[in-house]
N, C-alpha and C positions, 0 to 999 in steps of 0.2 A: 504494500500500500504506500502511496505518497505521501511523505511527510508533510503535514500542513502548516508549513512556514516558506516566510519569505525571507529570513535570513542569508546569506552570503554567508558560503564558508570558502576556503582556505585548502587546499591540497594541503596535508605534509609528506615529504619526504619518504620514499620506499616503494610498493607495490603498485603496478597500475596497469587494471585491464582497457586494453582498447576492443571493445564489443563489437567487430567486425571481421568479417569473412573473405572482405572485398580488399583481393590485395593491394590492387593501385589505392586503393584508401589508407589501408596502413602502412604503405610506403610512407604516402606525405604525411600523415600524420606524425609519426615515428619521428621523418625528418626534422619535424617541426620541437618536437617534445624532445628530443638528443639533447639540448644544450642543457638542458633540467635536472637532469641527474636522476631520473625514477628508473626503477626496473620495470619495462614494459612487457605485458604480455596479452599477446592474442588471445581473442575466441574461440582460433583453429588450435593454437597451443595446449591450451586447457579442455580441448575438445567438447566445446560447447556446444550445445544443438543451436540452432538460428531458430528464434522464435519467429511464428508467423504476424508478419508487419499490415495488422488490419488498419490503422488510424487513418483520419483523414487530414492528417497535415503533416507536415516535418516533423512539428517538434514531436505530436505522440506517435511517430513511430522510431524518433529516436531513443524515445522517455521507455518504452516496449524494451529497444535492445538494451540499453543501459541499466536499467532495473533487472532484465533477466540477468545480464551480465553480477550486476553486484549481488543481489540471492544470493546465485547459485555459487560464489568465489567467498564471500564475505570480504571482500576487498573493494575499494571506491573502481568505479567501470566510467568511460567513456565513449559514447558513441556519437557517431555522425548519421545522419539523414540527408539525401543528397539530393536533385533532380534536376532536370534541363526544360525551362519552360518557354516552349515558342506561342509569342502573342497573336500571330498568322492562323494559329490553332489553341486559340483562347486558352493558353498558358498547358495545352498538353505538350509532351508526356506527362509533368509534375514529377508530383509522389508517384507514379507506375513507369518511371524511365526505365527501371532496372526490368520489368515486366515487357515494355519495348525489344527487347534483345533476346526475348523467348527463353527456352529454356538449355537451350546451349549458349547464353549469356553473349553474344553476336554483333556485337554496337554496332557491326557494318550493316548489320538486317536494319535497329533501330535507325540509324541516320536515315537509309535509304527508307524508312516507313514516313519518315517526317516527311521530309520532300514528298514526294508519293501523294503525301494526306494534303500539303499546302497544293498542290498539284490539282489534286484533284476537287479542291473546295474553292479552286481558284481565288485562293490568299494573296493579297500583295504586301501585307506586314511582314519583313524577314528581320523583326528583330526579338533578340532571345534573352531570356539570361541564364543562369545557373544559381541557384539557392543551398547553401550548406547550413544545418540545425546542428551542431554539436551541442549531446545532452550529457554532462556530469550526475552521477549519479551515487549513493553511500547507499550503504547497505540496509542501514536505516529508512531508508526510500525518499530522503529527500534530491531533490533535483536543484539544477540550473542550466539555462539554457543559453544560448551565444548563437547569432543566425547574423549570415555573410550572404551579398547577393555580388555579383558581377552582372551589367549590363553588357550588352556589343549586336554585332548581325550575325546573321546565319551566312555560309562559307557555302556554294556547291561547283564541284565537287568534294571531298573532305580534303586535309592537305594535313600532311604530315604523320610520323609516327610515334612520337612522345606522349606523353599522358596516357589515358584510358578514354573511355567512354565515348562520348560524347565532343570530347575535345578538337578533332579535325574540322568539324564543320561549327565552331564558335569562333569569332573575331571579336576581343572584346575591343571597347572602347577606346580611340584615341590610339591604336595598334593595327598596323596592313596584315599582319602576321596567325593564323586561329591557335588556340592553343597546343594543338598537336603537332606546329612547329615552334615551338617555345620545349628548350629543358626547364628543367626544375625550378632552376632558382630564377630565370626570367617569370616564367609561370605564376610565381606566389611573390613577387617582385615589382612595383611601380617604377615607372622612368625617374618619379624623385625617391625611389627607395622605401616607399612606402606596402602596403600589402596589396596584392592585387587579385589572386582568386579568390572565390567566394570561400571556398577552407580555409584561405590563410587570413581572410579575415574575420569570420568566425573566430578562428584559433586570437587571435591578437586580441579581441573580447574576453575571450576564455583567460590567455595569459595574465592581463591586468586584473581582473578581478578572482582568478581562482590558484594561478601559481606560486609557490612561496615567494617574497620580495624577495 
């Protein structure tokens, strides 16, 4: 059950599940958390089962894996809720991007469904974004929640092999380049060195108010 407070805590120092399956996710994530000092451990490490993600928004189907995740570990868990929303198709895929790429997990099926769908609705909106919900979660069942968007246009045909998902056919804002010709650190990086995917800024929320100073 949800803790019924709104208080702000505080990571300390030591164990920390990151509640996900999806590896290009806890690549970055991972990345992001390195400089911290916590022992991170996976969903897949701990051999957790992936609970089924019914909610209908980011955050409660992040608050889903992160509360499974803390349960069943008794240790604070972390999860991300992801999606790529094109406005051409009044903000689908959403929360069912991952569901897009069927059940051999296929991004090149979902991109090619997107087009396809604008295609065929004859949409001339091609701009998109990308929404990231990172949910902290204690064992206890309290929560907090951190939500990153990126704006840009849709890219076709896709370009590039970096990132995951969804990434070759996004251009985000103020960049000729979609993210799946971006490496890493370009990718969660501003031209003034600011955060610029929608996880790195989620994460940058999360840092200031939930990592140790």
């Amino acid at each position: 059950m949800q803790a019924e407070t709104t208080e702000s805590r505080r990571l300390e120092p030591g164990k920390l599940v990151l509640a996900s399956h999806n590896k290009g996710k806890l690549r970055e994530i991972q990345d992001m958390l390195a400089p911290h000092g916590f022992e991170v451990l996976s969903a897949g490490d701990l051999d957790l089962p992936e609970p089924v993600e019914d909610g209908d928004t980011f955050e409660a189907n992040a608050a889903i894996k992160a509360l499974a995740a803390a349960t069943a570990t008794g240790l604070p868990a972390l999860a991300d809720d992801s999606g790529f929303c094109v406005n051409g198709l009044n903000g689908d895929p959403g929360i069912y991007s991952a569901r897009w790429a069927g059940p051999g997990k296929d991004f090149g099926v979902a991109m090619q469904s997107v087009q396809d769908k604008l295609i065929e609705t004859d949409a001339t909106d091609r701009t998109a974004y990308f929404v990231a919900v990172l949910c902290m979660a204690w064992p206890d069942g309290h929560t907090q929640f951190y939500r990153g968007e990126i704006h840009g246009e849709l890219a076709w045909p896709p370009r590039g092999l970096e990132g995951f998902g969804y990434d070759p056919m996004f251009v985000p804002e103020g960049f000729d380049r979609t993210f799946g010709e971006m490496d890493k650190q370009e990718k969660h990086t501003t031209k003034e060195g600011e955060a610029l995917s929608h996880r790195a800024r989620a994460f940058v929320k999360f840092q200031k108010e939930c990592l140790p100073a």
